[in-house]
MARFIPA-108085 format. One record per residue: z, y, x of N, C-alpha, C in turn. Coordinates in pm, 1 decimal, m for minus. Example, Ala and Ser with C-alpha at 12.3 -4.5 7.8 and 13.67 -1.06 7.14 Angstrom:
<atoms>
ATOM        nup     nnorth      neast       caup    canorth     caeast        cup     cnorth      ceast
ATOM      780.0     m569.0     1319.0      780.0     m450.0     1230.0      780.0     m330.0     1320.0
ATOM      708.0     m225.0     1285.0      714.0     m106.0     1367.0      787.0        3.0     1290.0
</atoms>
This chain:
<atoms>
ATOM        nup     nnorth      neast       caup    canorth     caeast        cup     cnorth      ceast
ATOM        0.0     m119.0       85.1        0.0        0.0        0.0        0.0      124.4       89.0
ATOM     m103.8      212.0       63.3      m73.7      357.4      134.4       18.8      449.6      116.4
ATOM       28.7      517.4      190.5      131.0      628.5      210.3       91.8      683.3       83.1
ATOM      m10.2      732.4       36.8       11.5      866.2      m65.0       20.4      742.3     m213.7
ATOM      m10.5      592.2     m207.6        5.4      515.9     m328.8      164.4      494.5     m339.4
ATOM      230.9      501.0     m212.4      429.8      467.2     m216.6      429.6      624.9     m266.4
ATOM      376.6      695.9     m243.2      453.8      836.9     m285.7      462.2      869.9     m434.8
ATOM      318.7      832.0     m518.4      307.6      847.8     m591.7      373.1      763.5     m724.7
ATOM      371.3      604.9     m646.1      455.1      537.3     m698.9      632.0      582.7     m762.9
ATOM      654.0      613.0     m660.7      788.4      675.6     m629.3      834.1      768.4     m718.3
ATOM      734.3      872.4     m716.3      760.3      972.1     m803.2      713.9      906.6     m944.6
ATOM      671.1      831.7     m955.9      639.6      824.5    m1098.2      785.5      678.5    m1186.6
ATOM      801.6      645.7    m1081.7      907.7      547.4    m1129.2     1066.1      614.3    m1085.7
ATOM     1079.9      756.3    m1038.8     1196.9      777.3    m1071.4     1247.1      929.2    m1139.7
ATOM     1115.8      967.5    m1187.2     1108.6     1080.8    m1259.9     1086.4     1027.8    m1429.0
ATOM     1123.9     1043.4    m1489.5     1124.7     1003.6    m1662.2      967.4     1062.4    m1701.2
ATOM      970.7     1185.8    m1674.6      848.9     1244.3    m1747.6      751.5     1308.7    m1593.6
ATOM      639.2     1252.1    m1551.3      540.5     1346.9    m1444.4      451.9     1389.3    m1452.8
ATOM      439.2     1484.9    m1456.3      308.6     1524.8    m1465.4      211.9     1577.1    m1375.8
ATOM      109.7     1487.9    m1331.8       19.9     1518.5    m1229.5      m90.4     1626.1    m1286.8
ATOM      m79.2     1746.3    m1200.5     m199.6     1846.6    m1255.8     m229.9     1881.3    m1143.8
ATOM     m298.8     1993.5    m1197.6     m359.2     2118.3    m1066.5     m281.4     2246.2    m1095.5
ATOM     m206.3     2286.6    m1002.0     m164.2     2386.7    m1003.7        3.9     2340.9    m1050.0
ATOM       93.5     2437.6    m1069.6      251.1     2391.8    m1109.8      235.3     2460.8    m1253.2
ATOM      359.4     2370.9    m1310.3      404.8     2430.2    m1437.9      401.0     2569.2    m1467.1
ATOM      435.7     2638.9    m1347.6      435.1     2800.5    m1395.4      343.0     2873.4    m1349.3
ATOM      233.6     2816.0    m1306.9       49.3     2895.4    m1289.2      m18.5     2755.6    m1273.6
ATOM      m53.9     2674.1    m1381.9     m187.6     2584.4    m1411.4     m252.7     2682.7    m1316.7
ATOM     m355.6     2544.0    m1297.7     m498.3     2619.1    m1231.1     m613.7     2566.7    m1315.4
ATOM     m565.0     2475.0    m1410.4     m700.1     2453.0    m1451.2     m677.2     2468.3    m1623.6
ATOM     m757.2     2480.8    m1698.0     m715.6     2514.3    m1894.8     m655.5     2358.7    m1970.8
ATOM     m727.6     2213.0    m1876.6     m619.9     2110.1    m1944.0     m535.1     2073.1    m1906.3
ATOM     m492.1     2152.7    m1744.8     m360.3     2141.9    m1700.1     m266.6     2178.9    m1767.9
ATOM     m324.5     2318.8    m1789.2     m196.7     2435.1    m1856.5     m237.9     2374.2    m2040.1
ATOM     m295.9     2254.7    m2092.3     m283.9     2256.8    m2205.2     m147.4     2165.7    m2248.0
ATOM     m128.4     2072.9    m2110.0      m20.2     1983.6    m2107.2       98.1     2100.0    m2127.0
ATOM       47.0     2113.3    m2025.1      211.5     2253.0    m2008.2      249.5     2281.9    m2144.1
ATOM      192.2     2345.7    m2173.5      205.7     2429.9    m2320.6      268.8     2321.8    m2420.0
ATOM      219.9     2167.1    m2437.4      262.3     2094.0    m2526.0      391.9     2044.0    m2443.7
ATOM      385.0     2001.4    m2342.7      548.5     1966.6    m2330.7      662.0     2061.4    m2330.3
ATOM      585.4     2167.3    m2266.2      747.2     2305.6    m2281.2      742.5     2336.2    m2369.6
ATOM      686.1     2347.4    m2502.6      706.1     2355.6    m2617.8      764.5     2221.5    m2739.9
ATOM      756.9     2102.1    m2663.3      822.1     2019.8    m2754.2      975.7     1973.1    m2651.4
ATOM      985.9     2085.3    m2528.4     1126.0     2105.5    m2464.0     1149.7     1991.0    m2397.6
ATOM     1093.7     1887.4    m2348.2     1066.9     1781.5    m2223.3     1122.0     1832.1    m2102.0
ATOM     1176.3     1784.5    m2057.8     1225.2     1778.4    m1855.8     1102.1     1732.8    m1839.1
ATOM     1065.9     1747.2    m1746.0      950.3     1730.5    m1663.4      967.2     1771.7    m1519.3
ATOM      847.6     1674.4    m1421.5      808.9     1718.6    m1291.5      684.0     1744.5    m1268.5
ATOM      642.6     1852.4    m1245.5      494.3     1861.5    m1248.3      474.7     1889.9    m1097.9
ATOM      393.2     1772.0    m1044.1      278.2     1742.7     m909.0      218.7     1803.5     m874.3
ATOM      132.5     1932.1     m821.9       32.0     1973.7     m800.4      m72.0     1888.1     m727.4
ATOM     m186.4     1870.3     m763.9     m277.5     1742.2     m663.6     m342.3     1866.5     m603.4
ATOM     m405.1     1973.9     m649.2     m460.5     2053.6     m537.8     m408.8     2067.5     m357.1
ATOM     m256.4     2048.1     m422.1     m194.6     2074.1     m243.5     m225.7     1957.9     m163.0
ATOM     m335.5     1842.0     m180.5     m333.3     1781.4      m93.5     m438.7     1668.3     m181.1
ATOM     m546.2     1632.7      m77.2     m667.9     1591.0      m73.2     m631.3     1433.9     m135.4
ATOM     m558.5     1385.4      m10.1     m544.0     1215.6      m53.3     m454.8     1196.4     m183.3
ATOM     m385.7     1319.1     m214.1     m308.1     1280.1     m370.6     m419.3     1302.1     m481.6
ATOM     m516.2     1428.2     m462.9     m599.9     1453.1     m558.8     m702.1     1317.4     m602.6
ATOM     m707.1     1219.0     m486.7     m777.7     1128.4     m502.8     m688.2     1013.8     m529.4
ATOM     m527.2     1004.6     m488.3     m477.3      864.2     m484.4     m438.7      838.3     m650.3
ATOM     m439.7      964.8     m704.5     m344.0      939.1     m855.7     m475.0      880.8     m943.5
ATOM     m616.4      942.5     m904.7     m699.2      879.8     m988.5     m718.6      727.7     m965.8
ATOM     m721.7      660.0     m848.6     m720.1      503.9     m829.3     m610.7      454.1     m878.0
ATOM     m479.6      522.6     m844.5     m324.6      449.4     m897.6     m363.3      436.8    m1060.9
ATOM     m355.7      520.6    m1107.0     m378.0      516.6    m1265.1     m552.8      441.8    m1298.0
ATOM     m631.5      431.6    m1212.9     m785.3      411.2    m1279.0     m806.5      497.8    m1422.0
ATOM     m780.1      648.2    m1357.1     m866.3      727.9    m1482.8     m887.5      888.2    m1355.5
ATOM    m1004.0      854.1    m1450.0    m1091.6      984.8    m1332.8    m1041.4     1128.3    m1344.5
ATOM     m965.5     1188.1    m1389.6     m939.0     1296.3    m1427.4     m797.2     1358.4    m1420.2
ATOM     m795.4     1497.0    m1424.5     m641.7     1523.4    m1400.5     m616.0     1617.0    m1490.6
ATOM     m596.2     1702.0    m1549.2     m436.5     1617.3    m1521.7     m398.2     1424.0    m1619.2
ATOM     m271.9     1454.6    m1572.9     m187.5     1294.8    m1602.1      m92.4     1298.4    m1633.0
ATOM        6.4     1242.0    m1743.8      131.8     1218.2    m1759.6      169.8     1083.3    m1759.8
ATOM      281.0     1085.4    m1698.9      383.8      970.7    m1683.9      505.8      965.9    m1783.2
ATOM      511.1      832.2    m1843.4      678.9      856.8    m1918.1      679.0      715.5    m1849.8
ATOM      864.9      729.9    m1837.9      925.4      589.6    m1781.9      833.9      530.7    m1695.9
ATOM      725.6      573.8    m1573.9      662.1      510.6    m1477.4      531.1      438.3    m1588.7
ATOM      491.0      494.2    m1688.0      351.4      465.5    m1778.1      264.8      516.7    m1773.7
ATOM      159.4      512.9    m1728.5       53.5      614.6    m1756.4       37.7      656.6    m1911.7
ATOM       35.7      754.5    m1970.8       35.7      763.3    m2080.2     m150.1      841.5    m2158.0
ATOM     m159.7      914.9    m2069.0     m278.5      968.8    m2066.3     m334.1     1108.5    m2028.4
ATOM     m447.5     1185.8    m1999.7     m500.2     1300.0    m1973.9     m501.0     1355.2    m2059.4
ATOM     m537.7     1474.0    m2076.3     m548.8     1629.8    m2174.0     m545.6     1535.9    m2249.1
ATOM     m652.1     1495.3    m2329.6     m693.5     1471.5    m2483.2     m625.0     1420.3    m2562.3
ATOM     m604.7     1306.3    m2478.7     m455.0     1193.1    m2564.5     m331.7     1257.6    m2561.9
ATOM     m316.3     1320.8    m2481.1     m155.9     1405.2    m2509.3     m183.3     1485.2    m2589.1
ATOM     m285.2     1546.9    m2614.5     m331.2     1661.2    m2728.3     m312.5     1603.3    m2903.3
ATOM     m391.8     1471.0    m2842.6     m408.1     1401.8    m2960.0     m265.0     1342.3    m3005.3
ATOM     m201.8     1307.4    m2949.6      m85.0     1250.7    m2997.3       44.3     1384.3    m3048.3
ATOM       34.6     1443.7    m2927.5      147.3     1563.7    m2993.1      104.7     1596.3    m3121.4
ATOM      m52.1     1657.9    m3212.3      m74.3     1676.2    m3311.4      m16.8     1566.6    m3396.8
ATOM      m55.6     1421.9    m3344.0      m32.8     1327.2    m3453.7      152.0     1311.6    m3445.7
ATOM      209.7     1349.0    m3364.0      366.1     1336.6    m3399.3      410.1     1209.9    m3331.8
ATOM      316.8     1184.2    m3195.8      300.2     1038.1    m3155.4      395.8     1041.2    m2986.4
ATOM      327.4     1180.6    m2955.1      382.8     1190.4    m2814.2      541.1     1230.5    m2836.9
ATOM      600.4     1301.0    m2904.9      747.2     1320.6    m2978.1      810.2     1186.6    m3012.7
ATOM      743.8     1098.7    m3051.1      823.4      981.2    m3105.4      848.0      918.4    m2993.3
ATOM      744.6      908.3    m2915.7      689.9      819.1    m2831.9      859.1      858.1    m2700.7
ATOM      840.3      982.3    m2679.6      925.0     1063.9    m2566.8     1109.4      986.9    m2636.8
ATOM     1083.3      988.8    m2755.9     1245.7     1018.5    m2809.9     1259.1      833.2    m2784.5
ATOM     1160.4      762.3    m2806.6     1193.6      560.7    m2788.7     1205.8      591.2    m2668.0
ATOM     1169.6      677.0    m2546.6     1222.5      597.9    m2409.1     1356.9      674.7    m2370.4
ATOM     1424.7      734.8    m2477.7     1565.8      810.4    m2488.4     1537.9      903.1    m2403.4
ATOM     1382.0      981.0    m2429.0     1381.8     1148.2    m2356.7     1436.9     1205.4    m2449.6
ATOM     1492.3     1365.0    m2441.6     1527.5     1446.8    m2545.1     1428.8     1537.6    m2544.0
ATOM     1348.7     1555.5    m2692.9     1256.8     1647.4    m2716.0     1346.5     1727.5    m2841.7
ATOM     1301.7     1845.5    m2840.8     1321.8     1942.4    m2926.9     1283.8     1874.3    m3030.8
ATOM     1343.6     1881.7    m3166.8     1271.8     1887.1    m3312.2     1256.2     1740.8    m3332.8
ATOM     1319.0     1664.4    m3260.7     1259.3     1515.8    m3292.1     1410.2     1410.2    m3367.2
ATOM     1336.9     1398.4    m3460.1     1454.0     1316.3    m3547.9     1452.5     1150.2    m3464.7
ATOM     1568.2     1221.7    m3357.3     1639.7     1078.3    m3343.4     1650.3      941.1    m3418.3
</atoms>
């Protein structure tokens, strides 16, 4: 296993919620980075957000670790869960909230 696959590993199995983007939580660099943003700090998630821009072999290792071409990425409990769309898609459907509150995350607004 490579260095940047133990790193990524790592961070993703001891952080609850990760989120691999471009750019940090508090200046996205890209519009489906910052679309994650917007849905998790608004449904009040802990989170760690990755920047892959700061470094070449992560921008490339998270797409082989996960086998999905694109970034950004979220992690719950060490899962790939999915890119922009599906987190888009699920927060609308009331899926990513449920989903956060079964692995005993605390989200805002979510009936326990």
């Amino acid at each position: 296993m490579s260095g940047i696959h133990e790193f990524i590993d790592n961070e993703v199995k001891t952080n609850d919620v990760v989120l691999f983007m471009k750019g940090t939580p508090q200046f996205p660099q890209c519009g489906f980075s910052g679309q994650v943003v917007q849905i998790l700090d608004y449904i009040g998630v802990d989170y760690k957000g990755i920047n892959v821009l700061a470094d070449a072999d992560l921008r490339q290792g998270i797409k082989d670790y996960s086998n999905w071409p694109t970034i950004p990425q979220l992690y719950v409990k060490g899962e790939f869960v999915g890119g922009c769309d599906i987190v888009r898609e699920m927060f609308q459907a009331g899926e990513l909230q449920s989903h956060l509150s079964e692995q005993g995350i605390a989200v805002k607004g979510a009936v326990a």
